[in-house]
VOGU-3710 file (C-alpha; in Angstrom, 3 decimals, decimal comma):
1> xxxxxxxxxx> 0,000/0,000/0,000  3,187/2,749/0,791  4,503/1,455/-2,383  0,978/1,999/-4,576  0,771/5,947/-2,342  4,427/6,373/-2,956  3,787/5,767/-7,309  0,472/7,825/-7,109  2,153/10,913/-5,495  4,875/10,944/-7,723
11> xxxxxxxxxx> 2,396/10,788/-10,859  0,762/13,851/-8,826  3,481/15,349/-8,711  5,067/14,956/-12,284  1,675/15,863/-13,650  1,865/19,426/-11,702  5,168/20,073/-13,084  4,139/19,395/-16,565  0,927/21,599/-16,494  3,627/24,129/-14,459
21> xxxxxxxxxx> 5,661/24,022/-17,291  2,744/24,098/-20,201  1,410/26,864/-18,461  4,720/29,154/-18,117  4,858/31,951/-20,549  6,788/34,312/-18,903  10,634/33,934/-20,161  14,020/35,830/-20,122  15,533/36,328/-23,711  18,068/37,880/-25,653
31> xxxxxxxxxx> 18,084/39,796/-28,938  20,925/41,458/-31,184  20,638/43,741/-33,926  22,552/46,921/-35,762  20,504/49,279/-33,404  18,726/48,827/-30,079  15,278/48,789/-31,160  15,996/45,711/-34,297  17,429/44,076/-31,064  14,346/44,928/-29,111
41> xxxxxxxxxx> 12,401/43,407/-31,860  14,705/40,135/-32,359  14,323/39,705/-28,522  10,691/39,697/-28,990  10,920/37,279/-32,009  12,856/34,985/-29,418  10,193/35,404/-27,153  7,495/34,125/-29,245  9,989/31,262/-30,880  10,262/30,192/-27,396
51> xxxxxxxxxx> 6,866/30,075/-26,398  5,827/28,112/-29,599  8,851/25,467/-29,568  7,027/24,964/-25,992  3,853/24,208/-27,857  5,008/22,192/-30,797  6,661/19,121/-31,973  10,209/19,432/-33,622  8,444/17,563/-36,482  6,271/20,306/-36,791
61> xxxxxxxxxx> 8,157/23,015/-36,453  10,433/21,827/-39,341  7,140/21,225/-41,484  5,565/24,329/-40,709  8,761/26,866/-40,615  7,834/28,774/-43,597  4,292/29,494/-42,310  5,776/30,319/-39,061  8,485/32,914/-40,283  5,805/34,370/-42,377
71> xxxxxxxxxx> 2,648/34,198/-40,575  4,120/34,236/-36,193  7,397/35,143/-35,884  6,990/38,776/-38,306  4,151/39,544/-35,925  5,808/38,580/-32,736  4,875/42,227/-31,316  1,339/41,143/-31,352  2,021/38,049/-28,758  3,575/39,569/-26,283
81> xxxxxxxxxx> 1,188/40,701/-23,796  3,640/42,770/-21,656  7,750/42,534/-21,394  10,384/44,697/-19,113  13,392/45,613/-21,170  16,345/44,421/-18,763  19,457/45,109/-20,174  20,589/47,345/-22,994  24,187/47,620/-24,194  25,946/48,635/-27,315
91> xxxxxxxxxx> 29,373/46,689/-28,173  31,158/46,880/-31,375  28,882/48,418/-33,390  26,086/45,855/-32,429  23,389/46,115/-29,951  22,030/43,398/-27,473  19,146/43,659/-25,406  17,651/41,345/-22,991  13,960/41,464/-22,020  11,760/39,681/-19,920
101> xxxxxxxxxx> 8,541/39,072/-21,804  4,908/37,416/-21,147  3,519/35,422/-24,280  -0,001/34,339/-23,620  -0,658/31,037/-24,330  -3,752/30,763/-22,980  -7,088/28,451/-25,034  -8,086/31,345/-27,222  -5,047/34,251/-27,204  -4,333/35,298/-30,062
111> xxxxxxxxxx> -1,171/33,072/-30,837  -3,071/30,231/-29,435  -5,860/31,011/-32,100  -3,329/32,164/-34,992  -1,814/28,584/-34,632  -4,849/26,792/-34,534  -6,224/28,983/-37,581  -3,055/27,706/-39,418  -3,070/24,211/-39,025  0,111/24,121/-36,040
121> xxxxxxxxxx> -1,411/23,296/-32,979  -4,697/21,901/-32,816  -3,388/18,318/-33,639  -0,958/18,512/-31,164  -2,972/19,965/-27,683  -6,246/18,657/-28,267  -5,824/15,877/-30,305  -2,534/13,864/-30,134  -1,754/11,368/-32,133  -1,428/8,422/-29,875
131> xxxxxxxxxx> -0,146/4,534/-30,112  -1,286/1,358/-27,984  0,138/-2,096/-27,395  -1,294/-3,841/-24,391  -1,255/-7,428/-25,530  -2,978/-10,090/-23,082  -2,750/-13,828/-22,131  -4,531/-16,123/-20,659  -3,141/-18,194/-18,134  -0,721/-19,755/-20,108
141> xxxxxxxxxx> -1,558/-18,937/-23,957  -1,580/-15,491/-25,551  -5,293/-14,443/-26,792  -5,796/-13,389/-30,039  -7,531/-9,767/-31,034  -6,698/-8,445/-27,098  -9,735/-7,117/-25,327  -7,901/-4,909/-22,647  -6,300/-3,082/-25,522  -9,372/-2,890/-27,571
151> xxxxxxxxxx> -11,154/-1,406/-24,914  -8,630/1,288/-23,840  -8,495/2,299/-27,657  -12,574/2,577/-27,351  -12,209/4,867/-24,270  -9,575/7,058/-26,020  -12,242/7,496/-29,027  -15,022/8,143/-27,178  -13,373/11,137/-25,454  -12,988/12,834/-28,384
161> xxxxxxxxxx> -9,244/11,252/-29,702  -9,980/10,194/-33,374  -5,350/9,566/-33,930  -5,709/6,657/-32,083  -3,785/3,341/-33,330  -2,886/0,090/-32,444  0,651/-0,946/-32,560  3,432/-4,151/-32,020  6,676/-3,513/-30,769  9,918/-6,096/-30,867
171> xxxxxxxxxx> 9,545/-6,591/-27,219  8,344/-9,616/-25,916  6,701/-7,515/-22,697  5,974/-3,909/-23,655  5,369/-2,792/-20,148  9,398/-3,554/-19,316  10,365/-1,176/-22,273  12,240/1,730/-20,802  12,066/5,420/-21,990  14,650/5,159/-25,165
181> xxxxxxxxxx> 12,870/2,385/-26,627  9,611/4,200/-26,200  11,028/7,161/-27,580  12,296/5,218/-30,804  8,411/3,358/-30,982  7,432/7,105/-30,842  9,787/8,046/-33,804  8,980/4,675/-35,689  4,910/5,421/-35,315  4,555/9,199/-35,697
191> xxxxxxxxxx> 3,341/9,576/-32,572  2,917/12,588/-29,797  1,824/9,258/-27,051  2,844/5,744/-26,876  0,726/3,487/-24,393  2,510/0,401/-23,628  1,640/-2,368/-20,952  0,195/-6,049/-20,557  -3,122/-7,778/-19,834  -3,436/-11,225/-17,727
201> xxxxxxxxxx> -6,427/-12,694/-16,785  -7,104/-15,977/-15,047  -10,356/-18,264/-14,332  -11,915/-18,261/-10,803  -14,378/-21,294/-11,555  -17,945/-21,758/-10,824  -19,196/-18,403/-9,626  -21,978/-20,572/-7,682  -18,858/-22,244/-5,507  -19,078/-18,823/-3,579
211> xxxxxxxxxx> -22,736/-18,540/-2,541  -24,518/-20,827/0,471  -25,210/-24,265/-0,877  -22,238/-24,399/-3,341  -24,551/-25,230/-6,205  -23,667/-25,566/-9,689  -24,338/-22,410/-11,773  -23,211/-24,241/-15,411  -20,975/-20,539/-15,597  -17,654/-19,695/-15,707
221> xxxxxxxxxx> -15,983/-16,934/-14,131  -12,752/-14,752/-14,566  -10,995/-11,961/-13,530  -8,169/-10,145/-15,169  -5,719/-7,028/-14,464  -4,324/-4,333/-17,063  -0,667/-2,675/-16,489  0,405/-0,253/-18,337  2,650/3,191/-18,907  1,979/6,331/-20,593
231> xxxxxxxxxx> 5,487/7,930/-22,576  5,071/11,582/-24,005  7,381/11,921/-26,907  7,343/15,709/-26,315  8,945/15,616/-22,804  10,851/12,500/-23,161  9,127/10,995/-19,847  6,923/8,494/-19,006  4,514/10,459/-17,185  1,699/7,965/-15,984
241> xxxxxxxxxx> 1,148/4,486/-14,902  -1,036/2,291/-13,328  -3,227/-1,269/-13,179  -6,522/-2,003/-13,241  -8,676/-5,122/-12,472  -12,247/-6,374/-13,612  -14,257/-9,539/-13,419  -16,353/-11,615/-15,853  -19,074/-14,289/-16,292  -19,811/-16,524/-19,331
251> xxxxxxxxxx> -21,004/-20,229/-20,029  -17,395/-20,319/-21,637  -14,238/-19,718/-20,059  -12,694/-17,489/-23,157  -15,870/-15,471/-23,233  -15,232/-14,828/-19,209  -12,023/-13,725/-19,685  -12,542/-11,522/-22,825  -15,295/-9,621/-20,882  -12,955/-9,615/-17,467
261> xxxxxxxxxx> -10,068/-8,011/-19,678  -12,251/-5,594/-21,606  -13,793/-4,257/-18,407  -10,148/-3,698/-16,740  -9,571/-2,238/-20,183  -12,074/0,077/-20,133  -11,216/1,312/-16,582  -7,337/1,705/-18,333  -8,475/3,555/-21,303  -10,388/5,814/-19,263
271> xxxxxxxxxx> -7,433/6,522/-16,613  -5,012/7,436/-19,604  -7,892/9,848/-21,019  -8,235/11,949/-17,609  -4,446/12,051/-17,566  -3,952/13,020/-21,618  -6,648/15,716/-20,808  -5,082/17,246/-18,644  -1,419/17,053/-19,599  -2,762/18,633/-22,797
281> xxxxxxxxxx> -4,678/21,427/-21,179  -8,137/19,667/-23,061  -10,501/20,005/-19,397  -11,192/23,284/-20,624  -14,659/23,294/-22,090  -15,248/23,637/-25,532  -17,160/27,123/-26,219  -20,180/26,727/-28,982  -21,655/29,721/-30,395  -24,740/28,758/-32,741
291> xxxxxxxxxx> -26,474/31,477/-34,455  -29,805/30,655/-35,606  -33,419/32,862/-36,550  -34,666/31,464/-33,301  -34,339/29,875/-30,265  -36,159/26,462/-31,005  -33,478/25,547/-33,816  -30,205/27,159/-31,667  -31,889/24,185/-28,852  -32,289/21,542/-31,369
301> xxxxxxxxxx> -28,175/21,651/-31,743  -27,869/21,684/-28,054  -29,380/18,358/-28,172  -26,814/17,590/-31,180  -24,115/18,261/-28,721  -24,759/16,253/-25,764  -25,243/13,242/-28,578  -21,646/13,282/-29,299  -19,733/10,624/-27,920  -17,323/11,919/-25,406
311> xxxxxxxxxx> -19,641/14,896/-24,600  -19,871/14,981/-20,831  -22,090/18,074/-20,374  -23,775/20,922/-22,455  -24,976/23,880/-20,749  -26,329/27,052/-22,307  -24,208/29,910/-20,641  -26,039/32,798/-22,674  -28,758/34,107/-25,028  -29,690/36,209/-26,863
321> xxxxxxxxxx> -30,361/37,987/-30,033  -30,602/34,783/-31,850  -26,947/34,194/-30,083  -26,629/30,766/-28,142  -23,193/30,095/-26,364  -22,534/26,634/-24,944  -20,135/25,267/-22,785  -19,314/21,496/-23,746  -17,407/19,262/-21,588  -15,546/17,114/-24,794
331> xxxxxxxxxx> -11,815/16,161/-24,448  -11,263/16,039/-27,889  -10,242/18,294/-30,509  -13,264/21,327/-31,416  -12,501/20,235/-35,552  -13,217/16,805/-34,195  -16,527/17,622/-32,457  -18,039/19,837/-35,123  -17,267/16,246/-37,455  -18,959/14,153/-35,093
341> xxxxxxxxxx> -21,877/16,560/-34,763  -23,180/16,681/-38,639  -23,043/12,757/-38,402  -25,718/12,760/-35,085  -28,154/15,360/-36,659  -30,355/15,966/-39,718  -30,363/19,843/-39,115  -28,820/22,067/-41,971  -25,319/23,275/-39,772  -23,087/25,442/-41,428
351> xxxxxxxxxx> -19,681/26,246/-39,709  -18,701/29,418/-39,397  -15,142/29,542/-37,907  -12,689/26,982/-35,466  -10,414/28,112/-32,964  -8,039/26,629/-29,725  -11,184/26,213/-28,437  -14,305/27,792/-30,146  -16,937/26,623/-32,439  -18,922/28,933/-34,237
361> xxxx> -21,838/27,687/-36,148  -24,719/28,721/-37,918  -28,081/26,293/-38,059  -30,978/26,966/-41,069
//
C-alpha cells in the first residue's frame, strides 16, 4: 500500500510540473541587432519562438517553418502581452538587449488562435496522435484480437481522440520497455503518445462455488488485471502508470475472460484519457456559439451536442439575439466535435469559424 501511495504521489506530482511548465509563458531572452530597437524586436521574435517550440513538436516546427516565419514570428509584437526591457548595451557596433517578456498562451489568445487557424497546434494539444500495445494472455496462452487493448483504444475514441492506433513492438513484454525504446516506438509510429503495458487474466471457476449451498451455476468466471505506462514523446518521460482489475461471467471460459479483460480495459483507457486531458490542457470546455433565426433551432443543436460521444455536459451559458453560447465538456479536438456533430443530426449546420477552443456555427 506505501509502495501503490508512494507511485500515485509521484504521478501527482510529475503531472503538476508538466501543467507548471505548459502553463509558463513568462521567459528571459536575448536579442541582437545593428541598433537597439531591431534588437528589441529580435528579442521579442525569441520570445514568441520560445513560447511556440514549448507548444510544438520538432516535427512540426520543421514542417511548418515557412508558415511560421511568415505568418508568427513577423508579428511577434502582437504576442507579447507585456515585457520589461532588462538590459541594454551597445558593443562593437552591435546592440544586445535582454527582455523579460509574457507570451499568452492561454485556449483562445491570439497566438493560441493564430496557430490553430493555421493548421500548427490543434493536432498537437487537443488531439494527439497516440499509439497502444497492451497485448494479453490467458493463463498460459496469448489471446488473439486483445480485449484490454481494444477497450482502452474505445475509451480514447469516445473522449474525443480520433489519432488513435494500435501498434506491435519487438519486445516480448511492452510494459518492461524503458524510456529510449519508447522514444524510438514514438519516432517509428509518428506519434505525440505511446501506451505500452500487458493484460493477464485468469479463471476463478464456478461463480456458484461462492454462494450458500455451493450449487452448480453451469458458468464460468474470470478476472483479469491491465498494467500499463503512458510515454510523451514531447517531454521525453513516461509520465503515468497504473493497473486495473475487472471480473467476468460466461457459459465459456474465453468469453469470461474476454469480458474480465475488456472491463479492466475500459477502466485503463479511461485513466489514460483523464491524464492526456489534462497534460494537454483539453478540461477546458469547448465554447459553442450557434447562431440561428430562433431559439427552437439554436436548442435543437444543443441536443446535437450532448449526442456526441465523449460529450460529458452541455450547458447554455447565454442568449440572446438569436446568439446561443454553450459550454461542452468534450476532451477532444473542437474540428473533431463539429465532425462528429453533422453525423448525429439531420439539421442544416453550417460552420462558421474553429479556434483553440471555439466553435462557431450557424443552423438553417
Amino acid at each position: 500500500m506505501k509502495k501503490i501511495t508512494k507511485i500515485a504521489s509521484l504521478i501527482v506530482t510529475l503531472l503538476l510540473l508538466l501543467s507548471a511548465v505548459a502553463l509558463a509563458n513568462k521567459v528571459t531572452v536575448t536579442g541582437t541587432g545593428t541598433t537597439a530597437a531591431q534588437a528589441e524586436n529580435e528579442a521579442l521574435r525569441n520570445a514568441v519562438e520560445n513560447a511556440v517550440g514549448v507548444l510544438v513538436d520538432s516535427k512540426t516546427l520543421v514542417d511548418k517553418n515557412m508558415v511560421l516565419e511568415d505568418q508568427i514570428y513577423t508579428q511577434s509584437r502582437g504576442f507579447v502581452t507585456n515585457y520589461t526591457v532588462l538590459d541594454r548595451k551597445q558593443s562593437g557596433g552591435a546592440w544586445q538587449v535582454t527582455i523579460e517578456a509574457t507570451v499568452d498562451t492561454e485556449p483562445n489568445s491570439k497566438l493560441m488562435n493564430e496557430l490553430t487557424r493555421l493548421g500548427i497546434i490543434d493536432v498537437q494539444l487537443r488531439n494527439p496522435r497516440i499509439a497502444v500495445c497492451v497485448p494479453e494472455t490467458h493463463i498460459s496462452h496469448r489471446i488473439p484480437d486483445p480485449a484490454g487493448e481494444t477497450a482502452i483504444i474505445k475509451a480514447l475514441i469516445d473522449a474525443g481522440f480520433s489519432n488513435v492506433v494500435a501498434v506491435k513492438v519487438p519486445e516480448s513484454n511492452p510494459l518492461n520497455m524503458n524510456a529510449g525504446s519508447l522514444g524510438r516506438a514514438a519516432n517509428e509510429f509518428g506519434v505525440d503518445i505511446v501506451i505500452v503495458g500487458e493484460a493477464f487474466s485468469e479463471g476463478a471457476g464456478d461463480p456458484a462455488k461462492y454462494l450458500p449451498g455451493r450449487q452448480s451455476s453451469g458458468l464460468e468466471a474470470c478476472r483479469a488485471r491491465v498494467e500499463a505506462k503512458m510515454y510523451i514523446a514531447k517531454t521525453g518521460q513516461i509520465i503515468a502508470a497504473d493497473g486495473k482489475y475487472g471480473s467476468g461471467v460466461d457459459n465459456l471460459e474465453n468469453i469470461a475472460a474476454k469480458k474480465a479483460l475488456a472491463t479492466a480495459g475500459k477502466s485503463m483507457g479511461e485513466y489514460f484519457v483523464a491524464q492526456i486531458t489534462s497534460l494537454y490542457l483539453s478540461r477546458q470546455d469547448v465554447k459553442v456559439i450557434v447562431y440561428g433565426s430562433d431559439f427552437t433551432k439554436i436548442k435543437r443543436v444543443q441536443t446535437t451536442i450532448e449526442n456526441v460521444p465523449g460529450v460529458k455536459g452541455c450547458n447554455l451559458a447565454e442568449y440572446a439575439g438569436g446568439k446561443g453560447v454553450y459550454s461542452v465538456m468534450y476532451g477532444g479536438a473542437p474540428q473533431a466535435l463539429w465532425e462528429k456533430m453533422q453525423t448525429v443530426t439531420s439539421d442544416n449546420l453550417d460552420l462558421v469559424e474553429v479556434t483553440y477552443n471555439t466553435i462557431t456555427v450557424r443552423v438553417r
